[in-house]
C-alpha positions in Angstrom: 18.0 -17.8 2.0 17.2 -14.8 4.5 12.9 -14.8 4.8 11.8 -10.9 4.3 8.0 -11.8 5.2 6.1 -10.8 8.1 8.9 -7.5 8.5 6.6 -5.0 7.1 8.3 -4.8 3.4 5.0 -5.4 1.5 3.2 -2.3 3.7 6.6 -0.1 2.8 6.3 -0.3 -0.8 2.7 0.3 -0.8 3.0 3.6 0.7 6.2 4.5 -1.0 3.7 3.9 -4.4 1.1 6.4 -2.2 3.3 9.3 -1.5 3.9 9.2 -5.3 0.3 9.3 -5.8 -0.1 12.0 -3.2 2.4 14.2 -5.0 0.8 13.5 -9.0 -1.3 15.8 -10.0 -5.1 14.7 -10.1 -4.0 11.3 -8.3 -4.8 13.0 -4.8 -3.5 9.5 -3.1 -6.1 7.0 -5.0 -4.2 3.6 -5.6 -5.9 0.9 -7.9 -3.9 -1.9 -8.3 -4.8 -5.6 -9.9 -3.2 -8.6 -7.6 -2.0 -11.3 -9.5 -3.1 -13.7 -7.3 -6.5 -13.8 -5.1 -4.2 -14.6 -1.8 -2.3 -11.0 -0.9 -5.9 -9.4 -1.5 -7.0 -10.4 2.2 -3.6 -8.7 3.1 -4.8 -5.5 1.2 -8.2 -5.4 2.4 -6.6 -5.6 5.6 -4.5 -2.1 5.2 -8.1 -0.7 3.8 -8.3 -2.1 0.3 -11.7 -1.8 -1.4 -12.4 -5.0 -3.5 -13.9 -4.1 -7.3 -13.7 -7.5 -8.5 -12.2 -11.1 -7.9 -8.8 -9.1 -8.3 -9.1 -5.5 -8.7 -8.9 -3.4 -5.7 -8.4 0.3 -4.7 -7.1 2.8 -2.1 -9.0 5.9 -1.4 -6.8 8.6 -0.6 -8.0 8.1 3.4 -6.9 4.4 3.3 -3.6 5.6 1.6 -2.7 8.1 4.0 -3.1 5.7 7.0 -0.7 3.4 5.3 1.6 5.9 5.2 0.9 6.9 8.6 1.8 3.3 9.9 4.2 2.0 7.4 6.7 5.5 7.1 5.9 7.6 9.4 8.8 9.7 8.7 7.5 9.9 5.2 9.3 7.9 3.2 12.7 7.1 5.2 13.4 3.7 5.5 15.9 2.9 8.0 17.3 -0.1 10.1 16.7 -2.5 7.1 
């Protein structure tokens, strides 16, 4: 079975989930999102997660735009994959 870690898949989805909060009304790019498991949260606190608790954590809409920024840049194309 083909590996998809460490390609950048986890970062894409993210952001694809921020430009839909960009474009909500009253979202303004805030993500909150509970992990299921305490190792991916080093992974989001990496890409500017805030930690609420043991397994809550949260975008701002500053954090969320720079994820957007590195993961697709051309807003939300995906291509070569």
């Amino acid at each position: 079975m083909k590996s998809f870690q460490r390609k950048g898949f986890g970062g894409m989805l993210l952001a694809i989930v921020m430009i839909d909060s960009f474009d909500r009304k009253f979202a303004d790019g805030f993500v909150d999102l509970i992990s299921k498991t305490t190792g991916v949260q080093q992974f989001y606190q990496h890409l500017g997660a805030r930690l609420i608790s043991s397994s809550h954590l949260y975008f701002d809409n500053e954090a969320s735009q720079k994820v957007i920024d590195q993961y697709l840049p051309e807003g939300g194309v995906i291509d070569g994959y």
